[in-house]
C-alpha positions as CSV (number, residue, x, y, z in Angstrom):
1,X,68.9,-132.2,10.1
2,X,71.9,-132.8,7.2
3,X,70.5,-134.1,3.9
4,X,72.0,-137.6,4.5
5,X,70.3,-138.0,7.6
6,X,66.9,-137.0,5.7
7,X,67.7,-140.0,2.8
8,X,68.0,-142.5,5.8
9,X,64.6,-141.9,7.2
10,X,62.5,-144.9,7.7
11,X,60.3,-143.6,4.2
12,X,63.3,-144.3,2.2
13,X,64.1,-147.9,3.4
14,X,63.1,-151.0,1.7
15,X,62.4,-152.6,5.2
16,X,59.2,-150.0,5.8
17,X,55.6,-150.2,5.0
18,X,53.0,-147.8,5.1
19,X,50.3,-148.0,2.1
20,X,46.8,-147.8,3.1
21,X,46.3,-151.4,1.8
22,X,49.1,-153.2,3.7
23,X,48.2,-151.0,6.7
24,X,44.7,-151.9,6.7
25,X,46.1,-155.5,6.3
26,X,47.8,-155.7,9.6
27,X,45.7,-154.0,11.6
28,X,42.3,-155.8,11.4
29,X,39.9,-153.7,11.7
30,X,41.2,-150.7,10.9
31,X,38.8,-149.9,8.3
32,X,35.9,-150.0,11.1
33,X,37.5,-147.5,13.0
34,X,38.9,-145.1,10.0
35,X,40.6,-146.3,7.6
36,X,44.5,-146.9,6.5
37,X,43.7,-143.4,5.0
38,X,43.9,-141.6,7.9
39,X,45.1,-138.4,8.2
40,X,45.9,-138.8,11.6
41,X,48.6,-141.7,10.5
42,X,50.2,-139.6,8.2
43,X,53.3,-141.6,6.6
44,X,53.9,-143.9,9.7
45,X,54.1,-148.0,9.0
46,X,55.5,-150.8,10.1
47,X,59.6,-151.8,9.5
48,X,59.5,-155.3,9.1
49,X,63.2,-155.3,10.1
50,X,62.1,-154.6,13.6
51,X,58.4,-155.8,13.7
52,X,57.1,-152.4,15.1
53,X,55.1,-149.4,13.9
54,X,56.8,-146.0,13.5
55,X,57.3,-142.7,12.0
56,X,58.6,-142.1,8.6
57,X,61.0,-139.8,9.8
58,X,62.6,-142.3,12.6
59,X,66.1,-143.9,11.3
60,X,68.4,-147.1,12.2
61,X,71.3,-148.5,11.2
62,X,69.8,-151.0,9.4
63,X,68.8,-148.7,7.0
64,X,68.8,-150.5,3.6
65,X,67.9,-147.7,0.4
66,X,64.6,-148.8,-1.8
């Protein structure tokens, strides 16, 4: 993967979410169950662009820098 592609990922766009705290926010219950601290998550969240959860790494062309 080029370097451009790598600045595009989902982790760099203003549309994605993935702190613990808003994690934990969306998914009720979470904290019962683990915790938005999870290692198991890793850096995944949710774009609110397209109202799903994904990896960091993924990519769109709605990609819109933070």
């Amino acid at each position: 993967m080029n370097r451009t592609s790598e600045q595009k990922q989902c982790i760099n766009c203003t549309h994605f979410r993935n702190s613990p705290q808003y994690m934990e926010r969306v998914f009720k219950g979470m904290s019962t169950m683990s915790s938005g601290h999870a290692s198991v998550r890793k850096d995944d969240g949710i774009c609110l662009q397209h109202d799903i959860y994904l990896s960091a790494d993924n990519s769109c062309d709605q990609f819109d820098a933070a």
